[in-house]
PyMOL Python script that loads the backbone (N, CA, C, O; Angstrom):
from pymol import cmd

cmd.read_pdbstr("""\
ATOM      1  N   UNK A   1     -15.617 213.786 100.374  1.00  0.00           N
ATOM      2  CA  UNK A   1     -17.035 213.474 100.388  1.00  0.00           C
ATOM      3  C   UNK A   1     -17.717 214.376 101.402  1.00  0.00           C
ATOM      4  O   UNK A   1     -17.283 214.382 102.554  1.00  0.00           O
ATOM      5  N   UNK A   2     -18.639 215.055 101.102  1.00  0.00           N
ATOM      6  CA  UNK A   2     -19.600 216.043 101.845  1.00  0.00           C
ATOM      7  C   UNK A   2     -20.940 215.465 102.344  1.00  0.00           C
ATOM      8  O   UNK A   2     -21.638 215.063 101.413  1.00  0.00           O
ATOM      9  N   UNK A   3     -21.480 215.318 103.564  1.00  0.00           N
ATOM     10  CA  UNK A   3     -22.726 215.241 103.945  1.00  0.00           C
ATOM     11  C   UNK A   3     -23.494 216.080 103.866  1.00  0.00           C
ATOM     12  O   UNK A   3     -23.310 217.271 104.119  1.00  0.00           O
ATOM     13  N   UNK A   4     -24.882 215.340 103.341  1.00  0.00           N
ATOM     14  CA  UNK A   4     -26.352 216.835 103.280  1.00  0.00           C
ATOM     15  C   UNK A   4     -26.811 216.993 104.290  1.00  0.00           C
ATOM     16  O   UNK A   4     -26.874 216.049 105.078  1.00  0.00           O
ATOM     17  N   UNK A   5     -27.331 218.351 104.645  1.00  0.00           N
ATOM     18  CA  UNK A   5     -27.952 218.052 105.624  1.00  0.00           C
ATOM     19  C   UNK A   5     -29.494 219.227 105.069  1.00  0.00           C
ATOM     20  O   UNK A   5     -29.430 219.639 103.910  1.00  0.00           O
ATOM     21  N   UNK A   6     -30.552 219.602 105.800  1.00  0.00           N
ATOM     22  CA  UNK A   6     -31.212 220.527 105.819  1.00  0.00           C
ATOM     23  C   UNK A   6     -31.700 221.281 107.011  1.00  0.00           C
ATOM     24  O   UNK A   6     -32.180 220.505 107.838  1.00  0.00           O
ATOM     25  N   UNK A   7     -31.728 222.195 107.280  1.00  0.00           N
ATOM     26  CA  UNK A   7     -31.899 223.265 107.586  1.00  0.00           C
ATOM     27  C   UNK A   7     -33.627 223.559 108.486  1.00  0.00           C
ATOM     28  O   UNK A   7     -34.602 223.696 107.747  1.00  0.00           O
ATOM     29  N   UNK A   8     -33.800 223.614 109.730  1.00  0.00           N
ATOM     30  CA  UNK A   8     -34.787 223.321 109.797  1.00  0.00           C
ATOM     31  C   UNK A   8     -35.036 224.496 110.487  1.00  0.00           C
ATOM     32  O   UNK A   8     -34.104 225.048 111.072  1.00  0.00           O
ATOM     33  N   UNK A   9     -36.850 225.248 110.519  1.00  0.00           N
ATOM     34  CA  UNK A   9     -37.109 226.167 111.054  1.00  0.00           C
ATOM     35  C   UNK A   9     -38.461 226.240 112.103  1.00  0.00           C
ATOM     36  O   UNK A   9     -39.664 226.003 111.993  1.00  0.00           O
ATOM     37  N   UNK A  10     -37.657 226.652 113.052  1.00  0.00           N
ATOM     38  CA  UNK A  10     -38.869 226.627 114.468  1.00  0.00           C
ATOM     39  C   UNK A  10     -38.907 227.962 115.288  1.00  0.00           C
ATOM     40  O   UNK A  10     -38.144 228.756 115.839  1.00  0.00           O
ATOM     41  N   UNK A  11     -40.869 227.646 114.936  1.00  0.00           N
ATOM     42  CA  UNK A  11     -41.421 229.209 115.166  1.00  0.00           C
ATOM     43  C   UNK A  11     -42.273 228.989 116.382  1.00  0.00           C
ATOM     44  O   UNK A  11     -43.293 228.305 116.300  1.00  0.00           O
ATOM     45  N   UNK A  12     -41.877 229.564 117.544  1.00  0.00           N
ATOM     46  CA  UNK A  12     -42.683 229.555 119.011  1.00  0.00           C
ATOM     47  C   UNK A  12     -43.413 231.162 119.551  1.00  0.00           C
ATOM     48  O   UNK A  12     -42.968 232.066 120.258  1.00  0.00           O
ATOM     49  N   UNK A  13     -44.455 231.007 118.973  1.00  0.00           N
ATOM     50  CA  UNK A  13     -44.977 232.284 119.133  1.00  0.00           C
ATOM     51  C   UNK A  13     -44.315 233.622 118.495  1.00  0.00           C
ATOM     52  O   UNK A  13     -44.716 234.007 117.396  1.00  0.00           O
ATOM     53  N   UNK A  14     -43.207 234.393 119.250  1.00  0.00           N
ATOM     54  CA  UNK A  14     -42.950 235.817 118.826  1.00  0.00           C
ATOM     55  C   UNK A  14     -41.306 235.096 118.505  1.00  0.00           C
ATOM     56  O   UNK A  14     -40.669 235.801 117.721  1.00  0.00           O
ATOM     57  N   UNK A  15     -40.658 234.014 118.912  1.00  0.00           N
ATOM     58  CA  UNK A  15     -39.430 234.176 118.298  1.00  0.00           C
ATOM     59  C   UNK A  15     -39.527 232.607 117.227  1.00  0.00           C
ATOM     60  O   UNK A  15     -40.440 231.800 117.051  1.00  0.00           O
ATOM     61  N   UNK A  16     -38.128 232.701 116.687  1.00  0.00           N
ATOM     62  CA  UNK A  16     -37.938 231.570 115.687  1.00  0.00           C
ATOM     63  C   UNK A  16     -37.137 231.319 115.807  1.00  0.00           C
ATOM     64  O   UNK A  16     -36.445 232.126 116.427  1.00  0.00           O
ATOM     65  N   UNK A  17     -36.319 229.745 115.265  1.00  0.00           N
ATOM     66  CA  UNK A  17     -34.912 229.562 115.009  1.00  0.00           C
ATOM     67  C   UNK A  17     -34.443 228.487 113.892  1.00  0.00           C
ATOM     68  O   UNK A  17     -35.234 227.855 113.192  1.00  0.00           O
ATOM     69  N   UNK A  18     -33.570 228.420 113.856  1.00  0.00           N
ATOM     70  CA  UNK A  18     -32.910 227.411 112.704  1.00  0.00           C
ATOM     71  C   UNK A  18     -32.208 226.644 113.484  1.00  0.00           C
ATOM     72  O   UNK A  18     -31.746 226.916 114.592  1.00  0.00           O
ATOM     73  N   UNK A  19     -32.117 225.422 112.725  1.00  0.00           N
ATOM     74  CA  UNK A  19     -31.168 224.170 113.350  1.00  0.00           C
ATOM     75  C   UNK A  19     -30.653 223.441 112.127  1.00  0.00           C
ATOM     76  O   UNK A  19     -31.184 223.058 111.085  1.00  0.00           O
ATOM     77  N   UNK A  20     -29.561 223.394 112.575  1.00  0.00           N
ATOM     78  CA  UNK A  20     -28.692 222.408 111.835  1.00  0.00           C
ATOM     79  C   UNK A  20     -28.443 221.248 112.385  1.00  0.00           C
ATOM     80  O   UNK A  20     -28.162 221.293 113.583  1.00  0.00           O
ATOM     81  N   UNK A  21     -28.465 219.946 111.742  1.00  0.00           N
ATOM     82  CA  UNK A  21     -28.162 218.671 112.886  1.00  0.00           C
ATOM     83  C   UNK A  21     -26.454 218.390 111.956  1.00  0.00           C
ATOM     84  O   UNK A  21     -26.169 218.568 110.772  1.00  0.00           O
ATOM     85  N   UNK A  22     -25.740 217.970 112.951  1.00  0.00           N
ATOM     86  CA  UNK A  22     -24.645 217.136 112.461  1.00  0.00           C
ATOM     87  C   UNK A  22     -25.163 215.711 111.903  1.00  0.00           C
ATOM     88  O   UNK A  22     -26.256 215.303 112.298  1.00  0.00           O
ATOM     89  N   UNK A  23     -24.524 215.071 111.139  1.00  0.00           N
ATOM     90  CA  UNK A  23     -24.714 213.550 110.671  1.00  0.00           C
ATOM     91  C   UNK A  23     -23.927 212.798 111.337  1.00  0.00           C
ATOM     92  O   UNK A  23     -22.859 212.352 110.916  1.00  0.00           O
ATOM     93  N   UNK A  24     -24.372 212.622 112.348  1.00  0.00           N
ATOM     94  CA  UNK A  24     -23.794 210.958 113.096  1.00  0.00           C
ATOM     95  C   UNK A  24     -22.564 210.757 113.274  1.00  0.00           C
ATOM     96  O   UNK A  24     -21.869 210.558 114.270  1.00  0.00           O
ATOM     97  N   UNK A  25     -22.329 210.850 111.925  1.00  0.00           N
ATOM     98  CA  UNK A  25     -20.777 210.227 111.171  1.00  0.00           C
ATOM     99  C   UNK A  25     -19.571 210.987 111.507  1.00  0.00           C
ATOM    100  O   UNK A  25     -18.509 210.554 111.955  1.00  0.00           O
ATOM    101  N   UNK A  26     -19.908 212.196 111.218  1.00  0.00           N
ATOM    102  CA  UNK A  26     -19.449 213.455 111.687  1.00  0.00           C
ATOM    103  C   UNK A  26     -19.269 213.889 112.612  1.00  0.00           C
ATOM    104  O   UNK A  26     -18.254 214.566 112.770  1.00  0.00           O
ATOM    105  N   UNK A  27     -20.294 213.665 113.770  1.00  0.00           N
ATOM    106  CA  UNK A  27     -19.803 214.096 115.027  1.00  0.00           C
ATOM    107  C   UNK A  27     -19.196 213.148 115.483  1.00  0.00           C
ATOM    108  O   UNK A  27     -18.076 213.501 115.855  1.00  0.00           O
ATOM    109  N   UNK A  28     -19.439 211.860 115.672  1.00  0.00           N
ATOM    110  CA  UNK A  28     -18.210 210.722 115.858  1.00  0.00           C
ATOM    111  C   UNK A  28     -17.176 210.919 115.834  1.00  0.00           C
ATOM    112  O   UNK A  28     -16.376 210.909 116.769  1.00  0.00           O
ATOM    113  N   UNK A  29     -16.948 211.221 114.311  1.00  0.00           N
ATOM    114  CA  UNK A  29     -15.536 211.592 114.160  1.00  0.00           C
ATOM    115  C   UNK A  29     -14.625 212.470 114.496  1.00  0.00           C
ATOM    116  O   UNK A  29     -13.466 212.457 114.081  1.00  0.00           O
ATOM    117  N   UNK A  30     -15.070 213.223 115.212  1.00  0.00           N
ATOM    118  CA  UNK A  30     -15.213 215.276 115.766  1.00  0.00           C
ATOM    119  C   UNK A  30     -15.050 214.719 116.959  1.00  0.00           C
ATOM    120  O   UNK A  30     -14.509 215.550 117.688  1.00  0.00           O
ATOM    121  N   UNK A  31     -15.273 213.612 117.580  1.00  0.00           N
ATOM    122  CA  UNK A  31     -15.820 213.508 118.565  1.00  0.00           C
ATOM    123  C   UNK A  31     -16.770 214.342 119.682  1.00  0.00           C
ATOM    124  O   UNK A  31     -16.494 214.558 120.862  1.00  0.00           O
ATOM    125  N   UNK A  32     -17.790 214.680 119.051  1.00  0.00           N
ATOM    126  CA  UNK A  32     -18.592 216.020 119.836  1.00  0.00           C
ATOM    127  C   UNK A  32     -19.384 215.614 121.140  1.00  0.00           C
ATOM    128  O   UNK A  32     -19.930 214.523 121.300  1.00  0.00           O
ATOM    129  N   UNK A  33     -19.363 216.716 122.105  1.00  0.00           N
ATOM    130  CA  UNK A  33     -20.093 215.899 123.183  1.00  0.00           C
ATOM    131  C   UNK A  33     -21.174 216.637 123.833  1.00  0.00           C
ATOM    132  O   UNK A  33     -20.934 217.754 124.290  1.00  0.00           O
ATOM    133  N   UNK A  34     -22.524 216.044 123.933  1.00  0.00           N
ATOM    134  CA  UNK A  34     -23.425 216.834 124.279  1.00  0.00           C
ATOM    135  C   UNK A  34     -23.457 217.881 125.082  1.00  0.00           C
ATOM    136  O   UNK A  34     -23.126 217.664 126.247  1.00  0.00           O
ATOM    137  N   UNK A  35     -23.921 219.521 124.636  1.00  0.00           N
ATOM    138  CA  UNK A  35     -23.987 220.236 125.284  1.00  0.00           C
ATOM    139  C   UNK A  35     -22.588 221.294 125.577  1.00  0.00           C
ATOM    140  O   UNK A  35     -22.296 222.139 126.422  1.00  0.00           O
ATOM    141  N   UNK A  36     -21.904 220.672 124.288  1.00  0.00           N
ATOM    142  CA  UNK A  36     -20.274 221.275 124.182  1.00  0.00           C
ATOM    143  C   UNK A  36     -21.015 222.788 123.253  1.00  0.00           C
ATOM    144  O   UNK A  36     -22.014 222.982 122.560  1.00  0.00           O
ATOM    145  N   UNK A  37     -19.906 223.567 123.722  1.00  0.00           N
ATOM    146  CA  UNK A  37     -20.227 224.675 123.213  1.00  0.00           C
ATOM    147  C   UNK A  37     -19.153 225.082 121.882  1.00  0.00           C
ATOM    148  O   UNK A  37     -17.934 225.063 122.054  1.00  0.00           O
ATOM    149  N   UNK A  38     -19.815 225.474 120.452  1.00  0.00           N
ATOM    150  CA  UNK A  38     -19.352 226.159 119.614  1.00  0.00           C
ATOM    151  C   UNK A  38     -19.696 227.437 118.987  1.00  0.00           C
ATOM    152  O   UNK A  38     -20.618 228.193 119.292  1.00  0.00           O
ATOM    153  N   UNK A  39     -18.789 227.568 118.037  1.00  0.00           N
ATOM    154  CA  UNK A  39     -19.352 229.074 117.349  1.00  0.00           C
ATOM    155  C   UNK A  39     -19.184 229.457 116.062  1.00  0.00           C
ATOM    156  O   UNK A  39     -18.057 229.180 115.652  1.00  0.00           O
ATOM    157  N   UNK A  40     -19.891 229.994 115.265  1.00  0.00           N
ATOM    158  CA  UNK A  40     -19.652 230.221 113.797  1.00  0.00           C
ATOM    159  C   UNK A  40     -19.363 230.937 113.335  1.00  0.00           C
ATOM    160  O   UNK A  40     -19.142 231.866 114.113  1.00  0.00           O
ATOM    161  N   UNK A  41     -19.197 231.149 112.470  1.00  0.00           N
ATOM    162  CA  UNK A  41     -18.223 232.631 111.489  1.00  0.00           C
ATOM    163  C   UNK A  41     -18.603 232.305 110.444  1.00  0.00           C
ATOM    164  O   UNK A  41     -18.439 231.176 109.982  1.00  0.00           O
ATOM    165  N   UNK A  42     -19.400 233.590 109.668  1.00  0.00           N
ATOM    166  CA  UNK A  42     -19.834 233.606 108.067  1.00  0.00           C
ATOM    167  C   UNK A  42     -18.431 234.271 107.375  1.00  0.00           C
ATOM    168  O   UNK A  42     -18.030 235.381 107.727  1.00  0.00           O
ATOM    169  N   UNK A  43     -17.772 233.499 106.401  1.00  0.00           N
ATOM    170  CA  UNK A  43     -16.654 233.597 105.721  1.00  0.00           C
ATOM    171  C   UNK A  43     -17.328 234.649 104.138  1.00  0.00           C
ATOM    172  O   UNK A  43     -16.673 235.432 103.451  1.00  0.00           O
ATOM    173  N   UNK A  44     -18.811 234.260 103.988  1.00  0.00           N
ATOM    174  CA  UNK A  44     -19.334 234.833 102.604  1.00  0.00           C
ATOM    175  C   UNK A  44     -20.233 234.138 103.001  1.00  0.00           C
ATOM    176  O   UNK A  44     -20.105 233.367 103.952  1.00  0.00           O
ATOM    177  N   UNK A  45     -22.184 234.427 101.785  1.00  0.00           N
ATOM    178  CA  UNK A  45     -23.092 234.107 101.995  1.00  0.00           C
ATOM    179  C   UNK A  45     -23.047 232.509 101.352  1.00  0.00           C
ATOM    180  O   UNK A  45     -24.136 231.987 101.110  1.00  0.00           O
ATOM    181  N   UNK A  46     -22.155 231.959 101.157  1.00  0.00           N
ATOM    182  CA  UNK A  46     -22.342 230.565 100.938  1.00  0.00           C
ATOM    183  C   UNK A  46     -21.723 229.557 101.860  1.00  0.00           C
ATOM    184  O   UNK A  46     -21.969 228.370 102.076  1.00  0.00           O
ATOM    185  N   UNK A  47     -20.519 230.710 102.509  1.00  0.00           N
ATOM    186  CA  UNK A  47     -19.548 229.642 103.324  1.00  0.00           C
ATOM    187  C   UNK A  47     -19.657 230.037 104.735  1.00  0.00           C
ATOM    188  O   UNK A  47     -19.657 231.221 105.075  1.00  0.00           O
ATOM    189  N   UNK A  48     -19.759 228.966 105.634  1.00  0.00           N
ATOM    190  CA  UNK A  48     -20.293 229.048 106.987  1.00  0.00           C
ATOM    191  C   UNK A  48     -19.292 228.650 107.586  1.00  0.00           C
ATOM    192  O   UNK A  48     -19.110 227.588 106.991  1.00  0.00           O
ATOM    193  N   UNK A  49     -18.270 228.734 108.546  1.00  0.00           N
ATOM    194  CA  UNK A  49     -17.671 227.994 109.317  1.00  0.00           C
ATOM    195  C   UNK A  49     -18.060 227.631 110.690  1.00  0.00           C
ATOM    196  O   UNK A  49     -18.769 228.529 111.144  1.00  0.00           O
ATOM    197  N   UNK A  50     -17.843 226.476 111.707  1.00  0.00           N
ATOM    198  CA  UNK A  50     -17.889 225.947 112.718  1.00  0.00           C
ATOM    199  C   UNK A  50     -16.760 225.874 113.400  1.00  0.00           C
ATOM    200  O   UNK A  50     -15.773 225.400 112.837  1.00  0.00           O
ATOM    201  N   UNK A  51     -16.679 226.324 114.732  1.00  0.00           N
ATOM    202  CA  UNK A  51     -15.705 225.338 115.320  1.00  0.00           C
ATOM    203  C   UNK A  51     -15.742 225.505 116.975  1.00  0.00           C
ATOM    204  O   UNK A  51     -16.337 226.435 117.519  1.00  0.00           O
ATOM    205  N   UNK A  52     -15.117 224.609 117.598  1.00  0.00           N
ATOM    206  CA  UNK A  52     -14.657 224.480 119.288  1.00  0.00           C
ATOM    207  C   UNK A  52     -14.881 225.914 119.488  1.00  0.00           C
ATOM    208  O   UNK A  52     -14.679 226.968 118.885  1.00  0.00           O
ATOM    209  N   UNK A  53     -15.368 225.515 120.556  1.00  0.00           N
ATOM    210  CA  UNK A  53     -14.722 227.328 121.331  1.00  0.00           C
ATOM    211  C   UNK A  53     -13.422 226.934 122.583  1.00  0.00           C
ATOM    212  O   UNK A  53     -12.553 227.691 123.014  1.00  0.00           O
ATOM    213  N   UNK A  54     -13.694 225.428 122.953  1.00  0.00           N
ATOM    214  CA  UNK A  54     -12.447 224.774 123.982  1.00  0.00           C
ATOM    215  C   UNK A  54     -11.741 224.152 122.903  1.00  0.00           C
ATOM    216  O   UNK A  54     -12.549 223.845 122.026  1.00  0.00           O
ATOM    217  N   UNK A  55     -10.773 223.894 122.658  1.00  0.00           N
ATOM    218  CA  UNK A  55      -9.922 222.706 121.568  1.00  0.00           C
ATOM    219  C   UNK A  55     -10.170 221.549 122.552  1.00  0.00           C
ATOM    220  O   UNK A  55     -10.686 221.475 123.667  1.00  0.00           O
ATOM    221  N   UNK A  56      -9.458 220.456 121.493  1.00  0.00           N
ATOM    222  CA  UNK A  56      -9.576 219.532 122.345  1.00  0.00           C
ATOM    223  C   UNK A  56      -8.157 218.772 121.183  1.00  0.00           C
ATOM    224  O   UNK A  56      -7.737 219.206 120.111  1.00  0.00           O
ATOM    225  N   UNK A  57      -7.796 217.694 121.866  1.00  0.00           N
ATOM    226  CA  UNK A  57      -6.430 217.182 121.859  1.00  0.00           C
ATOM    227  C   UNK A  57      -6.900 216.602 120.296  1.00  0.00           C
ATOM    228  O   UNK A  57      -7.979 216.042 120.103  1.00  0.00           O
ATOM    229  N   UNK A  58      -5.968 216.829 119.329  1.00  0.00           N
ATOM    230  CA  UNK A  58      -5.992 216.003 118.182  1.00  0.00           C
ATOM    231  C   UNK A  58      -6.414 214.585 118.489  1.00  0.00           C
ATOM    232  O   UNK A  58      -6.169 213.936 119.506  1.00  0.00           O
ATOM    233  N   UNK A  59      -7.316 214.111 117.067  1.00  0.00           N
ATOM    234  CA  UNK A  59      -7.363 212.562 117.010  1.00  0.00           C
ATOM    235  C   UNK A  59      -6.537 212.055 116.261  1.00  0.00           C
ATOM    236  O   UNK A  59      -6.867 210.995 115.728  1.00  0.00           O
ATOM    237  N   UNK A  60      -5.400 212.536 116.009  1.00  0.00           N
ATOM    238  CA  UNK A  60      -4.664 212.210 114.534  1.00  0.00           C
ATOM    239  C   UNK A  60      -3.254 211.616 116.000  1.00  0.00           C
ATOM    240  O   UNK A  60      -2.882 212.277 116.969  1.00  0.00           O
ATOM    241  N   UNK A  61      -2.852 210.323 115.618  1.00  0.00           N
ATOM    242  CA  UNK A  61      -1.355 209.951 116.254  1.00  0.00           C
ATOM    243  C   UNK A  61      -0.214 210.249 116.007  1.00  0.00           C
ATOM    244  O   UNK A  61       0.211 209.910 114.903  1.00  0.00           O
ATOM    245  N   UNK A  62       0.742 211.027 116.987  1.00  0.00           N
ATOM    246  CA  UNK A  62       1.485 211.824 116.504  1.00  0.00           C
ATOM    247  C   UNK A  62       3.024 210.621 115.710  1.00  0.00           C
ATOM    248  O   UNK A  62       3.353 209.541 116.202  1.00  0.00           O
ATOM    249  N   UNK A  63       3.721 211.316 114.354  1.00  0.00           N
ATOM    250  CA  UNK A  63       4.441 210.075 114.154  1.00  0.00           C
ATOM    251  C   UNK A  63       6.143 210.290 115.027  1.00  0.00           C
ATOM    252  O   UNK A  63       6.833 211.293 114.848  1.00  0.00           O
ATOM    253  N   UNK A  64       6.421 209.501 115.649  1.00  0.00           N
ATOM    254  CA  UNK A  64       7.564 209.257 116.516  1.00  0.00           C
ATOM    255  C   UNK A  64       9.035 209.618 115.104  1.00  0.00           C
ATOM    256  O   UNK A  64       9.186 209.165 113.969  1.00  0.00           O
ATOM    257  N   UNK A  65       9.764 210.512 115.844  1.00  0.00           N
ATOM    258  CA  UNK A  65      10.682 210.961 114.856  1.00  0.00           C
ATOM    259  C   UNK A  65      12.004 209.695 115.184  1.00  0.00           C
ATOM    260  O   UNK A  65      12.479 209.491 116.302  1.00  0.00           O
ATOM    261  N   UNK A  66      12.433 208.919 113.827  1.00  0.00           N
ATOM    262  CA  UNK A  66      13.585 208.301 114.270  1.00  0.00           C
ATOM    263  C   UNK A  66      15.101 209.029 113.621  1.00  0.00           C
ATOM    264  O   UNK A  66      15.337 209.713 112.625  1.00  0.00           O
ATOM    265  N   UNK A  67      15.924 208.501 114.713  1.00  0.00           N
ATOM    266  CA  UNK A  67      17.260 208.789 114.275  1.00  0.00           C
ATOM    267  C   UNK A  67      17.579 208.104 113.079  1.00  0.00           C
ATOM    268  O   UNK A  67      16.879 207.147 112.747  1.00  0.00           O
ATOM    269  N   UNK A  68      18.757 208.542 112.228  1.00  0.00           N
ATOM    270  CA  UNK A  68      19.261 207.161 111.212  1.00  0.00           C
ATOM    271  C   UNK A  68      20.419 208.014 111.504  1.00  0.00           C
ATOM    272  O   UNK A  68      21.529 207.722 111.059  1.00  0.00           O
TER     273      UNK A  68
END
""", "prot")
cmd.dss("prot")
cmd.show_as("cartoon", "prot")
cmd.util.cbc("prot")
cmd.orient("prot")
């Protein structure tokens, strides 16, 4: 399942910019934290990537290996 988002554009005299907002849901889950720094990479003109520029520790629990 994919979230929409749109694309917003702000013009201050001689410069401009675009913003993207995350959905809520998403950064929750990312756990993102204000003022964290990332960076993007255009893969092609449709595909955008995001990511950390620090990692940060998986949210996924690691599974404990048993003997048999």
């Amino acid at each position: 399942m994919g979230y929409g988002v749109k694309i917003q554009r702000v013009d201050r005299g001689q410069t401009k910019s675009f913003y993207v907002n995350f959905p809520a849901a998403i950064a929750e889950a990312a756990n993102v934290v204000k003022g964290e720094a990332w960076e993007w990479f255009i893969e092609d003109r449709n595909t955008f990537l995001i990511q950390r520029k620090k990692s940060q520790k998986s949210l996924r629990k690691k599974r404990k290996k048993t003997l048999s």
